[in-house]
Every structure is written in structure tokens, then in C-alpha cells.
N, C-alpha and C positions, 0 to 999 in steps of 0.2 A: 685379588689375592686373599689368601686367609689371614684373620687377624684373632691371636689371643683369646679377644675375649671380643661381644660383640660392637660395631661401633653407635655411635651416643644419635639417639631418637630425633632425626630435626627435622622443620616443616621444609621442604625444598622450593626455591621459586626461579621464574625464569630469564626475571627481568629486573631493573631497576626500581619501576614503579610499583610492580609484584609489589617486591621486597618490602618497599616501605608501605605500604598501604594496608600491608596484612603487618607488619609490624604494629603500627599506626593503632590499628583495629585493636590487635591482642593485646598491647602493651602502653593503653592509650595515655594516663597519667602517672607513669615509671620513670625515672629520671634516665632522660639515653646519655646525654652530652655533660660534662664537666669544665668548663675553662676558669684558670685561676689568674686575675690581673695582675697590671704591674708591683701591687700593695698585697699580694695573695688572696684577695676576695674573689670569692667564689661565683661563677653565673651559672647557673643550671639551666635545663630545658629539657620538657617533657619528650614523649614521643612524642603526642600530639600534635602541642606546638611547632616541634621539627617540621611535623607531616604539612600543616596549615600554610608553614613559611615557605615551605618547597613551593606547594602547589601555587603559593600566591607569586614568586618567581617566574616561576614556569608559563605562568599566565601571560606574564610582562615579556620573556624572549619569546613568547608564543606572538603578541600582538606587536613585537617589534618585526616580524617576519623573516625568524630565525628558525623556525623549526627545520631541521632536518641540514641546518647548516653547519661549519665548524668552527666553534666557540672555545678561544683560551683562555686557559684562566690560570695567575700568575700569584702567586703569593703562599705567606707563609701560614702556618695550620690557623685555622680563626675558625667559627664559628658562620663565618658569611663566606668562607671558601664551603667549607662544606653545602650552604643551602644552595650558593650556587651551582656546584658539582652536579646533586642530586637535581636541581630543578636544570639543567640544560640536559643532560641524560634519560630526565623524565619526559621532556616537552619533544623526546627523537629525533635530538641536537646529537652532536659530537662535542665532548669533549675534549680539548686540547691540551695537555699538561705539562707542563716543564720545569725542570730544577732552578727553582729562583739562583742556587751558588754559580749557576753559570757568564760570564762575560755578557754583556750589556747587546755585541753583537751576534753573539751564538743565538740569543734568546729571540735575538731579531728576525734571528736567520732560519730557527726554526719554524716560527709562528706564520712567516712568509711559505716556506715548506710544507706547511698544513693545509696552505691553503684559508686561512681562517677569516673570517667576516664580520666578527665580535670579539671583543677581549674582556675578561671583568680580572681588573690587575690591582694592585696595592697599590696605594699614594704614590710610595718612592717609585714606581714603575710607569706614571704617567707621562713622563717627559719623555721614557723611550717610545711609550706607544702614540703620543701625539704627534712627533717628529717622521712615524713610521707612516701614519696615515697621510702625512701631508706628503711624502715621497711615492707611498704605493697605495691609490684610491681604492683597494680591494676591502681594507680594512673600515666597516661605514660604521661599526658604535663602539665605544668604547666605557665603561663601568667600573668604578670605583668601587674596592672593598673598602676606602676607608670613608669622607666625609666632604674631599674637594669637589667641588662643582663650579664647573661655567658651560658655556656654548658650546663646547666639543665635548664635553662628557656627562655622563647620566649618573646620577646620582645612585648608589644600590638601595639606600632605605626608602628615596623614593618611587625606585622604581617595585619595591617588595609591598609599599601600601597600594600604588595604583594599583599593581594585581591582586589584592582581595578581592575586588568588583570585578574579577575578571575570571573568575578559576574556573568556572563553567566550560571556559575553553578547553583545559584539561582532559573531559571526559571524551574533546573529537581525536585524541591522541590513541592512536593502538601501536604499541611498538611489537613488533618482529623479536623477536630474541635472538636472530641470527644476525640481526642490524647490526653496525658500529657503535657501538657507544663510546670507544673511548681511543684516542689516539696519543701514545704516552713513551715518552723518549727514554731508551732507553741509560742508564748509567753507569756504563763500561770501564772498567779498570785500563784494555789495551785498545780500545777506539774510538773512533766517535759515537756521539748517540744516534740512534736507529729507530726508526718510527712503528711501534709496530700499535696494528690495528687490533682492537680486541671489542670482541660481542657482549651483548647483556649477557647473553647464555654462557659465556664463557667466564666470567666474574663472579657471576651471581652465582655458579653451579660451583665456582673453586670453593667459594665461600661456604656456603654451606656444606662439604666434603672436609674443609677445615674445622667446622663445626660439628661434624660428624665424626671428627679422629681424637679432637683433645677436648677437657672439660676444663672450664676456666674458672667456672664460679660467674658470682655478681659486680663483680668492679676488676676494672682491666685498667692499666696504666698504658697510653701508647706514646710513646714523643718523637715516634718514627714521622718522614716529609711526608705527606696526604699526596703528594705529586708521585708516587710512584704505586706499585701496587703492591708490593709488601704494608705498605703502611695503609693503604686505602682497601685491598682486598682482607690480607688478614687482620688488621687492626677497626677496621671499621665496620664494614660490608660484614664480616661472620659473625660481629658481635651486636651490631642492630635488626640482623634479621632473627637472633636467637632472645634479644629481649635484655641484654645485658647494657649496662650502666658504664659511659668509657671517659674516663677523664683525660682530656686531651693536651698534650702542652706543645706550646707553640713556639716556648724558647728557650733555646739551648740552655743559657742562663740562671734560666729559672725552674730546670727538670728537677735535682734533689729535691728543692722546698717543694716543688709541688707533689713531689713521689709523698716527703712527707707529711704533707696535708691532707692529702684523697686517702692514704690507708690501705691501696687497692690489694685485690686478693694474687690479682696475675700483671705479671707486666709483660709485652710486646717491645721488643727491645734488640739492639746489635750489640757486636761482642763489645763495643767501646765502653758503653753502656756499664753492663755485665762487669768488666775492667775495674771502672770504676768504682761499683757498688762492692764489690771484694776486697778492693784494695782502705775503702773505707773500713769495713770488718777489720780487717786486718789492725789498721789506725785506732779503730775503737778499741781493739783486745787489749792490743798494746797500750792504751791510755787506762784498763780496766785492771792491768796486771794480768789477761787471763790467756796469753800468748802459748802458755806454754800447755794451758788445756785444749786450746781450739786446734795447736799443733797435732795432739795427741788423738782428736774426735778427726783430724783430716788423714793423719795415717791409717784410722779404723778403716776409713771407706775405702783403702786405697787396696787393690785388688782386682781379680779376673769380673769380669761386663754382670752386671745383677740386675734383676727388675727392681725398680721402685718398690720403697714402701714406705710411709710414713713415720719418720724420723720422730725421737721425740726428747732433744740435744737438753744436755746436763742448764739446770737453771739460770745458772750465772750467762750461759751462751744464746739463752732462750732471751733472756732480758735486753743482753746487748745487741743480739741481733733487731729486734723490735727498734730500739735506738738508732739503727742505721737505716733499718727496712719498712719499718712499722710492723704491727706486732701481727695484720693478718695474711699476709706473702705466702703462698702455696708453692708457686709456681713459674717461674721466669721461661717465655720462648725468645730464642735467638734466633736471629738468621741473616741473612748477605755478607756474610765472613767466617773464616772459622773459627772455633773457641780454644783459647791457650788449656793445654790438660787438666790445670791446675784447679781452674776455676768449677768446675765440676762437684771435688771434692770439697772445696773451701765455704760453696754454698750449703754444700751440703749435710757440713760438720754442724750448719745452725738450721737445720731441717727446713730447707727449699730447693725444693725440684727446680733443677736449670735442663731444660733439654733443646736441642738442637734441629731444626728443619730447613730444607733446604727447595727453593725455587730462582723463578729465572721471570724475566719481564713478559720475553712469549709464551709463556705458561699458566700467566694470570695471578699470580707464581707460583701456588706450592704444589710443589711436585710431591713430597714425603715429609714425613716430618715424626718425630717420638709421640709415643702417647703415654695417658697416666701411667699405665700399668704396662707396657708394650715399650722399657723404656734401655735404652741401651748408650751409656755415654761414648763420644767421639764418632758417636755415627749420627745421619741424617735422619733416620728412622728408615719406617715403612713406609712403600708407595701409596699413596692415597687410592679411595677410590673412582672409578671412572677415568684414571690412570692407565695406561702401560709404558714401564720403561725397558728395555733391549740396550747390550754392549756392543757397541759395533768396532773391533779391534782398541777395546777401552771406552770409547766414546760413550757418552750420556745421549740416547735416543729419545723421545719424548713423544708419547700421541693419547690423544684423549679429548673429552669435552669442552676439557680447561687450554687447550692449545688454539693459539691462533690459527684459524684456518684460513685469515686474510693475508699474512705477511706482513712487510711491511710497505707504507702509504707512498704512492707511485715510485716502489724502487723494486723492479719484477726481475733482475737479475740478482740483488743481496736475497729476496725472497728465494729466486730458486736454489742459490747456494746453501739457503738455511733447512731449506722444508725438502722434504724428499717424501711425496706416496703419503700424507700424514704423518711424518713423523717429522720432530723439530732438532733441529742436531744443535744440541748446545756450549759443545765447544770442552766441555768440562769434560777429564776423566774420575771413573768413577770405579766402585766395585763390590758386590754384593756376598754376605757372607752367609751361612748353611741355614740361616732362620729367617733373609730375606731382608736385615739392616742394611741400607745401604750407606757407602763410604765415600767421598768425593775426595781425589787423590792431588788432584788440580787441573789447571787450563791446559789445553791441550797446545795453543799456541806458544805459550811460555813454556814450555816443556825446552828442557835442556838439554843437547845431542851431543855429543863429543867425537872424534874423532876414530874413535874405536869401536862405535857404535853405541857404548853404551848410553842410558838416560838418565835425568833428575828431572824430577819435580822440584822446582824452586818454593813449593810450601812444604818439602820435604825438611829441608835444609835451615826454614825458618822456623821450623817448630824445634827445631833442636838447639836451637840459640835462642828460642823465648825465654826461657829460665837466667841466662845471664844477666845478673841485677844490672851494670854497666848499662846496657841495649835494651832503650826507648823504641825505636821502629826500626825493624829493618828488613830489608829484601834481597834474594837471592839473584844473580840474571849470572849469563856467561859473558866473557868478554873474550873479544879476537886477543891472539899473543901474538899478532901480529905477521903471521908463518901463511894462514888463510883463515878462508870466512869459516869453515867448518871446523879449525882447531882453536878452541876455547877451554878458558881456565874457568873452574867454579869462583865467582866472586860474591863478597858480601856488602852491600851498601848500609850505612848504620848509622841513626839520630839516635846518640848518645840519651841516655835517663836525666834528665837535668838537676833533679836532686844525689842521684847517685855519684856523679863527675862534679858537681859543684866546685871551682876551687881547684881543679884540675885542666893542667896545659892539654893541648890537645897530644901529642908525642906521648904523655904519661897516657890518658884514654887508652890510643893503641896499645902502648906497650902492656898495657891492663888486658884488653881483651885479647893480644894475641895470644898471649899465656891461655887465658883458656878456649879460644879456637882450638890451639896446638893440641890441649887436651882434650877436647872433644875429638879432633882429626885422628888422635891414635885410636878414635875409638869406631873407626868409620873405616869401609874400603875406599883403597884410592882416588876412586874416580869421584866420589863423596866430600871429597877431603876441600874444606876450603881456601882456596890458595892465595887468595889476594882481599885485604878488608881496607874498605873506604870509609871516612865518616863525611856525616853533611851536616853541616850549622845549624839547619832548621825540620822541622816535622815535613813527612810524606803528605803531597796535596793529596784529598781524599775525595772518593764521590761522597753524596747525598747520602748515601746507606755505610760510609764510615770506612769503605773498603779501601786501600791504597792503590793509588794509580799509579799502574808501571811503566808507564811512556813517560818515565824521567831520562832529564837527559844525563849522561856520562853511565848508565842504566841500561 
């Protein structure tokens, strides 16, 4: 497609090893990696270093007679998930990935589904996979990212010294770029997870197309899970093969301090995120007195879709903002949910770009995304390159470079359901406006049918009660009234604000938000109108990327 203005100059590569080894070379004593410990001290590591440790890994699954096999690897973001990653994808292994938040047996259940023959898992995760190999002998090593050793398990530091003497092996490696590299579950809001198979060619090439649409600067912030490919393809993969510096955090806990310790320029980030760094601003105004300026700087921006441009917000906003963000923030991307309106403008009021991009797990993920200058709020952006996407009665269509062309791993009937001629049917509706932004409208399964034909989009209905201070989470579905399965009432399920309801019976809640349901409903057509509102005592269980899951039950 055409874009604005032209997209940003990157070296392309087509494989894992590619990437890093021509990294490696150009960017050889540049700090890639940031991790901050339990005490906020800092560990750095060069490319170099990175490249050295890889290769000496790769050595050790190479001489354990692992190449070309499939190897999980289980744990939370570290420093020794990643050399792993990189050195079993380098050595023409498969990687195996999974959302550590998942039940003990799920994780069980996938790693057996993969097929896998090596696991390198966290401490806390050695008793699942010890118990697994003594039931099903497929599993023959098993590797610790953190320090336990005995008879059943391999040490990772010492199996990263033994391969120094060993990297020579490395150079009988030629990987294929149309190989497997990585086998990665997917994190479904309405199913289970799905395995899908994805190529070096196809990661490495989304990555750099990522690289190729937005400009980040020198320090990026990521505290997205490394186990999916949002956090691994754009958080990692586009910002090591471009030479940039990424400070990584590993826990939830410890994301503010370390936001503000690193200083970074851009952060990689979901709307939770996003949420909460606003809602800080907000906290801080109000502690500063300057509430009533930052209101004033959020109604400026508020108006018809404008390009970017370098904000340069009243002092006292510039200072506080620094205080919550640090002082050098350019630029926030979001993605795997969507963003409440608000936030847009509120980031905005303290001059930082928040824009939106939207991808999917078969897609390596990003499908589109905003760029600096090319930048239009509440939309997804522009298609990327080596992209195409097609409406097919609404439907989000997908085919390109970045698209799996394997499906997913021995399941040939979910595959032919999803993939049609090249093209990946993603289940979302979507919709493109006269400059070619595109809009994702919601899931096509959750789509709301009534009785009269008409429809809802249940993120229709949620963004219109995001605004009510009362309402913490909540989600749209239909429910039967009981007559039959096709006549349903609009209903709203709702986890109360806990600061907002503090103090209050739950009968007062309702009677709080029906008052303005009611007023929102006169403002709605009928079929719109929400007819029945529930609360729940506790927060929406969420995937890995923060999205809520809607196979709740009474839902």
C-alpha cells in the first residue's frame, strides 16, 4: 500500500541466526539487554556478549543431540529465557512456548502436544516436568533456568560453559528460513490455545516490517510475556535486529520502578499498562494542584483524527509528566486489547505519542500498526508491509510473509478451518476508512444476534460504559430470556471500581449504575439498550496479554 511518507531504512534478514550475528557484528559493544533485580540493580549485556552466550548454548543442545528437535522452554522473562530462545532456534531446534499463568496440567498437556524432547523450565516448574518424564519417556533432558541440580537435571550455566569449547559446531548449522522455528500457543480470550507453527522467515521478516513502519529511538521499555509473539516478535526480534538497547522486566511487580529507572524513550506495552500510567498522571496532577490545567491541555486535543506532531505541553505538565514517565518518553505502542478513548488524549496533554497496532498469533503478529507521522487515534493504523488484508462479509482476512503457512501443529482440520488459499481468517471484524486506517470492530464469534436480526458488537457496548467511574471491568454477552436460544436480552457483567464503591452495599452499586445505564440507554436504539446488569466480586481472569476472557461462566 502507499504510505505518507516513506517507511524507515532497515537491514532485512531471514532467519534467527541471520538476525543476530549481523546484529552481533554491527552493534558488537552496544548495550542490547537491561534487567533490573530484586534490589533494582541493574545487569547489562552487550550484543556481543549476547551473541557469545547464544552460540555457546546452541553448542550444548547441539552436542546433547537436539538439533532439529522440539524443545520447551517455560518461564518468566530472564535473561537465560532469552539465550535459550535464541540459541535452540539457532542450533534448527523448535521452540516450544507456553504461558507460564496457565494450570499446572494445561502446561502438561501442551508440552506432551508438541511433542517435545527437552524442556529448559524455571525451578518452580521442575517438579511438573520431573513427574512428566517419569510418566511419558519422550521427554529425555530437562534444564534449569534457575540453579537446582541433581541426576535428572542439567544445569543451564553449566551446560552455557561446556559449550564455549564447543561453538565450532554452530558453523555445520544452515537453517532454511522456511523451517519451524517456533511453536507458540496461542492466548485466546473464547478458546483454548492453538498451536500454531511459525518460520524464521516469518518472524524475522514481521520484525523488521515493524521496524520498517515506526521509529522508537535508543531505549525501549518491554514487560510484555517473551512467550508470545507480540512481546518476542515486536518487543524483541525488531528492536535487536535494528541495534536498539531494551530494558526488559520480568515482573509484574517491579514494572513502575523499573519504567522509572531505565528512562526509556518508547515503551512496548498493553492497554493495562497504558491504564495505569494515565491514571498515575492523573494522581500526580491532582497531588500537584494542576488538575485543572491538564483538564484544559486534554480538551485541546479533543477533536476530528489529526496527524501527529510534537507536542510541547505548558511546564508545570512537562515536569510532572517526567515524575511519573521519566523525562525522555516519546512514544507508547499498545496492542492485544483495545484502548479506552480517553487515554489518547491524557497522554497527550503531557506530549506523548500513545498509538495503537493490531496483530494476531498466526500472523507473527503485526498485521498494521500507527506510525510517527501516519498516525490516526482509535484506529490500528496502516497495513504493514508484505501484508494484504481483504473484508470478507466483515471478516479480517490475512495473507503475507508474516502469515503462517504451516497452521497449526498436527491439527489439519482447525488448520483448514482457519487458512483458506493463503489467506488466515482471524475471526475479528474490522473496517477500513477512505485513507486506508484500519478499525477492528470486534470478534466475530462474540457478535451479538437478536431475534430481529439485528447485531452488537459487545466491545460496542463496552466502550460506552468505560467512562462510568463506578465500573472496574466489564463485559457485554447476550443472555437467553428464556422464550429460545435466539432471543436474547443485551446484558452487562460488572467488577465494581474498588476505590469508587468503597463503603458501599452492593444493592447501593446497582442502584448507582442503573441510574446511569438508564441514561446512557435513552441515548442508544433499542436494540442497544442494556437490559439486565450483573456485578461479580472479583476482577475478569485475563490472558497473558491482559485481555479478558469471556468463557466466564453465568457469561
Amino acid at each position: 500500500m502507499k504510505y505518507d511518507y516513506p517507511l524507515y531504512d532497515v537491514l532485512y534478514h531471514e532467519d534467527f541466526k541471520q538476525c543476530l550475528e549481523s546484529a552481533a557484528e554491527r552493534f558488537a559493544d552496544k548495550t542490547l539487554f537491561v534487567f533490573y533485580d530484586g534490589k533494582g540493580e541493574p545487569a547489562s549485556y552487550t550484543y556481543a556478549a549476547f551473541a557469545e552466550d547464544v552460540r555457546a548454548m546452541s553448542a550444548s543442545i547441539l552436542s546433547l543431540g537436539l538439533s532439529g528437535k522440539h524443545i520447551a522452554l517455560i518461564g518468566e522473562n530472564s535473561y537465560r529465557w532469552l539465550v535459550s530462545l535464541f540459541a535452540i532456534t539457532t542450533a534448527g531446534s523448535v521452540a516450544v512456548t507456553v504461558d507460564t499463568e496457565q494450570s499446572d496440567a494445561s502446561i502438561q498437556a501442551m508440552v506432551m502436544r508438541a511433542d517435545t524432547e527437552a524442556v529448559f523450565c524455571a525451578e518452580s516448574f521442575l517438579p511438573l516436568f520431573q513427574g512428566l518424564r517419569k510418566d511419558d519417556g519422550a521427554l529425555r533432558h530437562i534444564i534449569t533456568l534457575g540453579e537446582t541440580v541433581d541426576e535428572t537435571v542439567c544445569g543451564f550455566a553449566s551446560l552455557l560453559e561446556g559449550g564455549r569449547i564447543r561453538t565450532w559446531m554452530n558453523d555445520r548449522v544452515v537453517i532454511d528460513p522456511d523451517q519451524t522455528a517456533m511453536i507458540i500457543f496461542t492466548s485466546g480470550t473464547t478458546s483454548s490455545a492453538k498451536p500454531v507453527m511459525l518460520s524464521h522467515r516469518n518472524m524475522v521478516a514481521n520484525a523488521c516490517n515493524a521496524a520498517a513502519m515506526i521509529c522508537l529511538w535508543e531505549r525501549v521499555f518491554v514487560s510484555l510475556p517473551l512467550y508470545h509473539t507480540y512481546g518476542l516478535t515486536c518487543g524483541i526480534l525488531k528492536h535487536l535486529s535494528q541495534g536498539t538497547a531494551i530494558c526488559v522486566n520480568g515482573n509484574l511487580k517491579t514494572t513502575l520502578r523499573d519504567l522509572a529507572l531505565y528512562q526509556p524513550d518508547s515503551i512496548i506495552a498493553v492497554p493495562l499498562l497504558v491504564e495505569a500510567l494515565s491514571e498515575r498522571i492523573r494522581v500526580e496532577a491532582k497531588k500537584r494542584g494542576l488538575s485543572e490545567l491538564l483538564e484544559k491541555a486534554i480538551a485541546a486535543l479533543k477533536g476530528p483524527p489529526r496527524k501527529w506532531q510534537d507536542k510541547n505541553p505548558a511546564a508545570p505538565l512537562r515536569e510532572m509528566a517526567a515524575a511519573v514517565l521519566g523525562s525522555n518518553l516519546k512514544i507508547i505502542i499498545s496492542g492485544g486489547a483495545h484502548l479506552g478513548h480517553e487515554l489518547f488524549d491524557i497522554l497527550g496533554a503531557v506530549g506523548v505519542q500513545l498509538m495503537e497496532g493490531y496483530g494476531i498469533t498466526e500472523c507473527s503478529p503485526l498485521i498494521s500498526t500507527n506510525r510517527n507521522q501516519s498516525w490516526r487515534p482509535h484506529t490500528v493504523g496502516l497495513v504493514c508491509p508484505d501484508i494484504e488484508v481483504k473484508l470478507v462479509e466483515g471478516e479480517i482476512w490475512v495473507r503475507g510473509v508474516s502469515v503462517s503457512e504451516k497452521g497449526y501443529y498436527r491439527d489439519e482440520a482447525l488448520t483448514a478451518d482457519s487458512f483458506q488459499d493463503g489467506w488466515f481468517l482471524t475471526g475479528d471484524l474490522g473496517s477500513f476508512d477512505k485513507d486506508g486506517f484500519l478499525s477492528i470492530i470486534g470478534r466475530k464469534k462474540t457478535l451479538i444476534v437478536f431475534k430481529n436480526g439485528k447485531k452488537v458488537m459487545p466491545e460496542e457496548i463496552e466502550g460506552y460504559v468505560a467512562d462510568i467511574p463506578l465500573i472496574g471491568e466489564a463485559i457485554a454477552y447476550g443472555v437467553s430470556n428464556g422464550v429460545g436460544s435466539d432471543d436474547v436480552k443485551l446484558a452487562l457483567m460488572v467488577y465494581p471500581h474498588p476505590e469508587q464503591t468503597a463503603g458501599m452495599q452492593s444493592y447501593e452499586i446497582l442502584q448507582a449504575l442503573q441510574e446511569r445505564i438508564d441514561a446512557l440507554n435513552r441515548q442508544l436504539p433499542g436494540y442497544k439498550q442494556i437490559q439486565i446488569v450483573k456485578l461479580r466480586s472479583s476482577p475478569f481472569e485475563r490472558t497473558a496479554l491482559k485481555k479478558i476472557k469471556r468463557h466466564i461462566e453465568g457469561a
